[in-house]
Kinemage of the C-alpha trace (Angstrom):
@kinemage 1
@onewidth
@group {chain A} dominant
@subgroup {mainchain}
@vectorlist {calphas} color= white
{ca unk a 1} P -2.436 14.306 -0.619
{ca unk a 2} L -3.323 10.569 -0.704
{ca unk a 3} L -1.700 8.692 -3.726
{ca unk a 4} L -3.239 5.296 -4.972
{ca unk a 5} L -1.478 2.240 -3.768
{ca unk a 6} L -0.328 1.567 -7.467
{ca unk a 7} L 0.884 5.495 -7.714
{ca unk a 8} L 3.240 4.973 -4.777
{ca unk a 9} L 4.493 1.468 -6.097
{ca unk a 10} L 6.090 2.960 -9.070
{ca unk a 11} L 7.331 5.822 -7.128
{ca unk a 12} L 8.807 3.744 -4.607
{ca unk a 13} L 9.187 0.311 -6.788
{ca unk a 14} L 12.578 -0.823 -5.188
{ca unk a 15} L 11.265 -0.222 -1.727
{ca unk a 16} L 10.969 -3.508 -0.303
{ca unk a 17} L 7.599 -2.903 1.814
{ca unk a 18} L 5.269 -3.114 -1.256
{ca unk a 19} L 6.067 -7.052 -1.233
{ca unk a 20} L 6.219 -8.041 2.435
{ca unk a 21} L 2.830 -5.909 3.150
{ca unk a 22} L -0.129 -8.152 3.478
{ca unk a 23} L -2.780 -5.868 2.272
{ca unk a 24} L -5.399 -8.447 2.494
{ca unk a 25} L -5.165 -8.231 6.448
{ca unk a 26} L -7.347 -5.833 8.688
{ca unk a 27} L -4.329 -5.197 11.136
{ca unk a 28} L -1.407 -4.630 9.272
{ca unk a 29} L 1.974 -5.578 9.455
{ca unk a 30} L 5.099 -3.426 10.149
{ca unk a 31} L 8.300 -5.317 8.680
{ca unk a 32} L 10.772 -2.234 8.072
{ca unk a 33} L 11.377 0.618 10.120
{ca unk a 34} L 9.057 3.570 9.509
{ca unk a 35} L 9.996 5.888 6.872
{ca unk a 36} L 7.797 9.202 5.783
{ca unk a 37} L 6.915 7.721 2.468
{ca unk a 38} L 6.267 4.151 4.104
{ca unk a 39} L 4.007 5.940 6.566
{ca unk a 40} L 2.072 7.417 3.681
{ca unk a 41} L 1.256 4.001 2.579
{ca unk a 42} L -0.125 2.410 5.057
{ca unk a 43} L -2.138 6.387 5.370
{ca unk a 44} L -3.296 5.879 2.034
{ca unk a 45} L -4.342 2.492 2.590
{ca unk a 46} L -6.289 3.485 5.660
{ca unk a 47} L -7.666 5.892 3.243
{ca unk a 48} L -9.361 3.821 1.251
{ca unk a 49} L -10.310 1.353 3.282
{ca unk a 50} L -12.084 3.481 6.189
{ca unk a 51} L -14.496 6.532 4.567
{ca unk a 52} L -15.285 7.433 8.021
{ca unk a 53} L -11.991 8.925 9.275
{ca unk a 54} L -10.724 12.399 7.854
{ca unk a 55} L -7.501 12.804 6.515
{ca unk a 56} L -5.710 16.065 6.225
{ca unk a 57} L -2.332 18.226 6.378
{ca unk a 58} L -0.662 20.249 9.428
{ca unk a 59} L 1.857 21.724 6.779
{ca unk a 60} L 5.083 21.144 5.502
{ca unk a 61} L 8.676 19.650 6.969
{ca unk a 62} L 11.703 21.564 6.189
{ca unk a 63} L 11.967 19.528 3.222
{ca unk a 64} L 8.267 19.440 2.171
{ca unk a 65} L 7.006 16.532 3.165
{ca unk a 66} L 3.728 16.680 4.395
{ca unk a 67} L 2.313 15.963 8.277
{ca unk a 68} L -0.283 14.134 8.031
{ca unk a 69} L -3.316 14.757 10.144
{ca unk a 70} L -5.966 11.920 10.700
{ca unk a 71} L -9.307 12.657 12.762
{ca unk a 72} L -11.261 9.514 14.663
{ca unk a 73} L -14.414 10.593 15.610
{ca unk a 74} L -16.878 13.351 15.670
{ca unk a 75} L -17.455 14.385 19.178
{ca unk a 76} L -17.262 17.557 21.261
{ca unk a 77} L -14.580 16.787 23.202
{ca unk a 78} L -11.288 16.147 21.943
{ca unk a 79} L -7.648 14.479 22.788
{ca unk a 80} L -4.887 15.463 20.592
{ca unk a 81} L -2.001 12.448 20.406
{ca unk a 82} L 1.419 13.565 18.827
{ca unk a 83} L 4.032 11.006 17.760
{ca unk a 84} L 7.884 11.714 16.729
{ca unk a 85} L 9.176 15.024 17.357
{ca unk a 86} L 12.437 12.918 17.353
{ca unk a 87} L 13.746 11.443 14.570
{ca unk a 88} L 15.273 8.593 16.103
{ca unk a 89} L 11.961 7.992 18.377
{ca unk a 90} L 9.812 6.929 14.942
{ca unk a 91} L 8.583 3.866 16.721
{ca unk a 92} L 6.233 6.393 18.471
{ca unk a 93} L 4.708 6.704 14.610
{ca unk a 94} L 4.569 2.791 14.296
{ca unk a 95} L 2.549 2.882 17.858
{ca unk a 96} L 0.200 5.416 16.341
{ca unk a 97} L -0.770 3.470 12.768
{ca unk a 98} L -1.557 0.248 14.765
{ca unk a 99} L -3.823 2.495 16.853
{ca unk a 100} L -5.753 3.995 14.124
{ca unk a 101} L -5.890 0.334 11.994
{ca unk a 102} L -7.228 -0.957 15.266
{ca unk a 103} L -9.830 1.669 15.950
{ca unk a 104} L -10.994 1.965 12.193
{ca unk a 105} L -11.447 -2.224 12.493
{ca unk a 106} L -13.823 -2.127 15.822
{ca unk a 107} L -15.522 1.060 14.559
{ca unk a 108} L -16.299 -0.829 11.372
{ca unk a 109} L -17.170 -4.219 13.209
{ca unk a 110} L -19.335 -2.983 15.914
{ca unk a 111} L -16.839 -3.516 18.393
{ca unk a 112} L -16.220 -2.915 22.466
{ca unk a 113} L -12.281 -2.993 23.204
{ca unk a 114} L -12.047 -2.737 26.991
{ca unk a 115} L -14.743 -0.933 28.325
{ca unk a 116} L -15.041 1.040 25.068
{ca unk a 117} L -17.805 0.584 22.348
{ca unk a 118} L -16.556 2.177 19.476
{ca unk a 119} L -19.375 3.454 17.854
{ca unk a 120} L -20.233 5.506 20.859
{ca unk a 121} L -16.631 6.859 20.960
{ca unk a 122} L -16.626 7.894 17.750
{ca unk a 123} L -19.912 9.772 17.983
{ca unk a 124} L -18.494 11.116 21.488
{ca unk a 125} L -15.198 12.053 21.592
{ca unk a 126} L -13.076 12.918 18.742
{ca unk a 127} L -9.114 12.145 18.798
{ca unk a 128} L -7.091 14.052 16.586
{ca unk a 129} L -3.422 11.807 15.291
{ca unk a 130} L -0.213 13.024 14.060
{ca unk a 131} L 1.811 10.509 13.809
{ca unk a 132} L 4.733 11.924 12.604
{ca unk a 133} L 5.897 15.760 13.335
{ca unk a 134} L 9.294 15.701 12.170
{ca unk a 135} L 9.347 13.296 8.898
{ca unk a 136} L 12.607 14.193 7.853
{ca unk a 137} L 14.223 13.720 11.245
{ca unk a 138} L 12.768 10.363 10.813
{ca unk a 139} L 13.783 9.956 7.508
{ca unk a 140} L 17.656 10.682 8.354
{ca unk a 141} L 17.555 8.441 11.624
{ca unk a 142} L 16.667 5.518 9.380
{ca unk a 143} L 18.041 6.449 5.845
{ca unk a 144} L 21.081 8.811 6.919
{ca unk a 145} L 21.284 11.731 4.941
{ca unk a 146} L 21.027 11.083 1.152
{ca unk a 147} L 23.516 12.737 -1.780
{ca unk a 148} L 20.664 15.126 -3.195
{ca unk a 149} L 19.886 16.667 0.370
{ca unk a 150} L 20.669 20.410 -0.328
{ca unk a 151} L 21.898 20.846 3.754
{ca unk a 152} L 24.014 17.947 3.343
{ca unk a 153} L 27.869 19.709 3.840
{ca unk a 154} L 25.709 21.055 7.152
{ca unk a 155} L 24.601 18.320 8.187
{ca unk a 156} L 28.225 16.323 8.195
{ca unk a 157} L 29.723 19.385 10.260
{ca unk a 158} L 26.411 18.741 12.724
{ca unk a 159} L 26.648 14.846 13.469
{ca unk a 160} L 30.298 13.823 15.288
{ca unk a 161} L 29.027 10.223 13.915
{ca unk a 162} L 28.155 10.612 9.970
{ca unk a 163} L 27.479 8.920 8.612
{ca unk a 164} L 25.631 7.285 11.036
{ca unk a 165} L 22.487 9.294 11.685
{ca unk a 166} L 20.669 6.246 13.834
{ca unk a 167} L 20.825 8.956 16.956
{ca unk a 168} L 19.518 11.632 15.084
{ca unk a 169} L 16.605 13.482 16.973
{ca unk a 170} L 16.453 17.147 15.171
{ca unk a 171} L 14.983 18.314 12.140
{ca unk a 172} L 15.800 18.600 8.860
{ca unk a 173} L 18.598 21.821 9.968
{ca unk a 174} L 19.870 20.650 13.056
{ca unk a 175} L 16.967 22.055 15.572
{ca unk a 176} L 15.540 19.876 18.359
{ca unk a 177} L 11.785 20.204 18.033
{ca unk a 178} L 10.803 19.409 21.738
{ca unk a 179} L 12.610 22.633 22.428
{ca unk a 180} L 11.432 24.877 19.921
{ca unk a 181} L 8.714 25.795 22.318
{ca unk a 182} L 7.262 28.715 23.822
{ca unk a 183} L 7.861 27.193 27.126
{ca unk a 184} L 10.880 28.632 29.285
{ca unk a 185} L 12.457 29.016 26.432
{ca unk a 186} L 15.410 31.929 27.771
{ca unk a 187} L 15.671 29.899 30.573
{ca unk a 188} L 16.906 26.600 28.144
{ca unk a 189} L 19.177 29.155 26.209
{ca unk a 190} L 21.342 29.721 28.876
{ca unk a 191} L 21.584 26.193 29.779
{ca unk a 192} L 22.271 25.087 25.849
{ca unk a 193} L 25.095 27.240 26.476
{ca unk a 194} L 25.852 25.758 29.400
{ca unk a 195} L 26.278 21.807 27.801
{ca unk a 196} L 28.063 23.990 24.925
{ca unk a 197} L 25.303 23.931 22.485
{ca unk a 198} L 25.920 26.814 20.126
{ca unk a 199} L 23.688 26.203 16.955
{ca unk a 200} L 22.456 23.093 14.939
{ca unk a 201} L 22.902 19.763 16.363
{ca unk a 202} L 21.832 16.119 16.470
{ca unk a 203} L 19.858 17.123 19.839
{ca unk a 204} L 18.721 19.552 22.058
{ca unk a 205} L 19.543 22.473 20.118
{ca unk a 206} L 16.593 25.106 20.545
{ca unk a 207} L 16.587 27.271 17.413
{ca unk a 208} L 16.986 31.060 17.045
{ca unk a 209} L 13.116 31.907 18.519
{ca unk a 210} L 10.603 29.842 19.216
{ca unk a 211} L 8.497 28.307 16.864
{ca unk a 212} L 11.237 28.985 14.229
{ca unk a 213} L 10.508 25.774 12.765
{ca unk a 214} L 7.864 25.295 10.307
{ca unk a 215} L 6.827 21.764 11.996
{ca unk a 216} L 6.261 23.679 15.493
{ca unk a 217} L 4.981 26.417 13.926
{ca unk a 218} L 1.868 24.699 12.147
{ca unk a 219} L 1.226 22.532 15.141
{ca unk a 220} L 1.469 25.778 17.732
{ca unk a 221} L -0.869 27.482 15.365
{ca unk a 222} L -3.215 24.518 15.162
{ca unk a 223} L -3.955 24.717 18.434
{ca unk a 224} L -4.393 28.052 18.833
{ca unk a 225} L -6.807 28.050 16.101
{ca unk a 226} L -8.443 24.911 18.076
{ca unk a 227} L -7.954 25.956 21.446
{ca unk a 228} L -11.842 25.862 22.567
{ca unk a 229} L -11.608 21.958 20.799
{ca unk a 230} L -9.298 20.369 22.248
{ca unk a 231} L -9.205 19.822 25.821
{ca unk a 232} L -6.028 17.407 26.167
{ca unk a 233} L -2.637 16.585 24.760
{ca unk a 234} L -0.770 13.364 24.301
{ca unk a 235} L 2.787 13.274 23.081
{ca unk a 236} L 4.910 9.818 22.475
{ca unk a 237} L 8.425 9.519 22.926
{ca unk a 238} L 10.869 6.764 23.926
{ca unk a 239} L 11.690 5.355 26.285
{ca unk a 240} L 11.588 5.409 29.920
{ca unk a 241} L 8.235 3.920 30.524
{ca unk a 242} L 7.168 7.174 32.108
{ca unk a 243} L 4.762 9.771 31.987
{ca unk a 244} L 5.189 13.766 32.434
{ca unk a 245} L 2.407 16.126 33.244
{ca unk a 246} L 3.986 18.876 34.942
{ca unk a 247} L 6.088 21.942 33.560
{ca unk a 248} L 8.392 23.166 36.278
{ca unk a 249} L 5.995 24.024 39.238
{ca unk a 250} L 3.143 24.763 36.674
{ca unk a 251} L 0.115 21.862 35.750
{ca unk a 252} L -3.720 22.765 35.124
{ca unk a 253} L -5.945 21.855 37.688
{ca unk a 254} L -7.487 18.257 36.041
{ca unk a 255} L -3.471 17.124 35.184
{ca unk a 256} L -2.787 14.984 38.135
{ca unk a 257} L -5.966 13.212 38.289
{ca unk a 258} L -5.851 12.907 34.704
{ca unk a 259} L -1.981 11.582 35.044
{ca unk a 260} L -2.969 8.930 37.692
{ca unk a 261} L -5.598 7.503 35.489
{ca unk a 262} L -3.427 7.129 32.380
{ca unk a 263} L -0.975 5.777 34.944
{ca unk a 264} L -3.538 2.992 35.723
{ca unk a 265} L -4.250 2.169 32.296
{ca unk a 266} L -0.431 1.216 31.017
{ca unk a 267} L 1.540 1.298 34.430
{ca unk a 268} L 3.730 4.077 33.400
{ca unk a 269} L 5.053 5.545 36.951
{ca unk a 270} L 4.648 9.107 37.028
{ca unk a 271} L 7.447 11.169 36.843
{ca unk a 272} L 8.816 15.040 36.400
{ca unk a 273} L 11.619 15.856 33.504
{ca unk a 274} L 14.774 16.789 34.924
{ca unk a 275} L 17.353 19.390 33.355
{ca unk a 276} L 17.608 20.062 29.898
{ca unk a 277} L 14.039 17.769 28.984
{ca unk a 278} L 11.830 19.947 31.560
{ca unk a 279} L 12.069 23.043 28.980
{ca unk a 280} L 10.608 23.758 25.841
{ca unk a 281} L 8.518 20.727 25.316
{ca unk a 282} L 4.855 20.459 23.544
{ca unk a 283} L 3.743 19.543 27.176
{ca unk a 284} L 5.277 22.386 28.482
{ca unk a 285} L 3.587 25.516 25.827
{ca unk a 286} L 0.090 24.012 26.281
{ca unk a 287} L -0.267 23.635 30.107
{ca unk a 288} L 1.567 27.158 30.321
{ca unk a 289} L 0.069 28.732 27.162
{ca unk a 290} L -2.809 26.985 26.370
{ca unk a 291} L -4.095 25.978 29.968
{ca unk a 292} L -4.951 22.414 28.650
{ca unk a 293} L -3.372 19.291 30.220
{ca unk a 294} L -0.826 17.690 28.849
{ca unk a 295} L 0.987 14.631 28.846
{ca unk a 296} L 4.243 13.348 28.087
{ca unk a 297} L 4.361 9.195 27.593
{ca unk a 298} L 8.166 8.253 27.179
{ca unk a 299} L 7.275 4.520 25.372
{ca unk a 300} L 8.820 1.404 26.344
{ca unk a 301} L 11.992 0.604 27.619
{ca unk a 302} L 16.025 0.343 26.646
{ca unk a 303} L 18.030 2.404 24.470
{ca unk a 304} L 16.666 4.200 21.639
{ca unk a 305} L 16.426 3.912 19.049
{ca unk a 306} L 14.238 0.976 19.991
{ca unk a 307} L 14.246 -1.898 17.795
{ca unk a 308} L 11.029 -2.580 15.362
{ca unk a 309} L 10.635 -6.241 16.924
{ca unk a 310} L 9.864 -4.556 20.418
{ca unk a 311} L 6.629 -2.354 19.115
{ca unk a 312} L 4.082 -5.068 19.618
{ca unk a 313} L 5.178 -5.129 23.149
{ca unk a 314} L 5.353 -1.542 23.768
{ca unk a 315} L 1.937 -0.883 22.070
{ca unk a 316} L -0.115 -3.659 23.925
{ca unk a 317} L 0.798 -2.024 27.139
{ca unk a 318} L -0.647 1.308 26.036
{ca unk a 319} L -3.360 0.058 24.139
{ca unk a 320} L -5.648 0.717 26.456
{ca unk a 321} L -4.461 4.042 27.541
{ca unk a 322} L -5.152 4.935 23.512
{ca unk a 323} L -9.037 3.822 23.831
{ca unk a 324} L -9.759 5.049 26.984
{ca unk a 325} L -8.065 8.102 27.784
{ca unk a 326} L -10.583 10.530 25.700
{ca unk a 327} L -13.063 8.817 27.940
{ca unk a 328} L -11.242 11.156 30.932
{ca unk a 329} L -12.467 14.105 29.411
């Protein structure tokens, strides 16, 4: 899965990241907007540098690319964190490589951050990152959509502004991940209908079924499969500076304690989604399906997509939360 440095250079040999990144540095830089196959550079370089995390693969996007799946840790209990099931919200990905750069460098070092010591976190608790769920969303919020992509002729019909795809949350065909949940699903359908959302879209279209789409699909079955492991769920989005923990009426018994001490550690107000973003949401399937809490952290503040300069800013006020929360477990 993980290419040498030097392989990816002459794949990617006019991309201009392989001369602005400092690879000499321990916390690495983030000049460009966050690509899939920029994202699997700095993963391969995390790779080699830090034998003690485990790399692996959820599956496969639309479009193959692969989801990566890094593992800190190798405790009992376990916090999940999920970054961009929106394309245009790929900042949540940027938030999530500075994490694991960061936690790799204490672990290595010795180090307490906070009131953490990370060698007893990492023999303690185990947090499980994917820091990018929908790579090709990604990929057409920052690239557009490229000559060769086979959905292409789709995909103009789908976006009122092509070729600008900057506001592009979906998936590779149109489909909204964040609904595409097992979570009030027939309920959403009626109000998709409602906004006049009849099939593929730049947002909040829900698919045919749930878990029609392979991205939600390998994560849903992940957890299942992992459902006695993990005991708590953290999904990024932007922006709002809020965090969920609810699904309609519905939370598990430890989510509001849990909530208000996340709250505390970033500031985030707590808050509960209002029409079309309270259905079909990762937060939503695992407090109703899986019984696990759940939380929904919309990142920073203004109007997506937020710009690159703004990440250090939005990640030092949840850095933190990132350490400490598997510590509420």
């Amino acid at each position: 899965m993980y290419e040498t440095n030097s392989q990816n250079k002459r794949k990617n040999g006019n991309d201009p990241l392989f001369d602005m990144i400092d690879r000499e540095k321990t916390l690495l830089d983030y000049p460009l907007p966050l690509t899939w196959e920029r994202m699997m550079v700095y993963l391969t370089c995390f790779a080699e540098r830090y034998p003690q995390l485990a790399f692996t693969t959820l599956g496969e996007s639309v479009l193959g690319k692969s989801i990566p799946v890094i593992t800190l840790g190798e405790g009992k209990k376990t916090f999940l964190y999920v970054g961009s099931h929106h394309g245009m919200e790929w900042m949540t990905s940027v938030l999530l490589l500075r994490f694991i750069n960061e936690y790799a460098e204490c672990l290595r070092d010795g180090r307490r951050i906070y009131n953490v010591h990370l060698p007893y976190l990492f023999r303690e608790r185990r947090i499980i990152v994917i820091p990018m769920l929908n790579p090709d969303g990604v990929n057409y919020s920052i690239e557009g959509v490229k000559a060769g992509n086979p959905l292409r002729s789709r995909l103009e019909r789908m976006n009122p502004s092509h070729p600008d795809y900057s506001h592009w949350q979906a998936n590779a065909r149109g489909v909204d991940l964040n609904h595409n949940y097992d979570a009030g699903f027939a309920e959403y359908k009626q109000l998709e209908r409602e906004a006049g959302i009849m099939g593929g879209c730049a947002t909040r279209y829900s698919g045919e079924c749930p878990e029609s789409e392979p991205e939600v699909g390998y994560l849903c079955n992940f957890l299942r499969f992992h459902q006695e492991e993990i005991h708590a769920v953290l999904t990024l989005h932007t922006q709002g500076e809020e965090i969920y923990y609810t699904s309609g009426d519905c939370q598990t018994p430890r989510s509001q304690s849990m909530a208000r001490a996340l709250s505390r550690l970033c500031g985030y107000q707590l808050a509960r989604p209002e029409g079309l973003a309270a259905y079909g949401g990762l937060t939503d399937w695992c407090i109703r399906s899986l019984q696990i809490p759940s939380f929904t952290i919309e990142c920073g503040k203004g109007e997506n997509p937020l710009p690159l300069e703004e990440y250090f800013c939005v990640y030092a006020a949840l850095r933190q939360l990132f350490f400490e929360a598997p510590l509420l477990l």
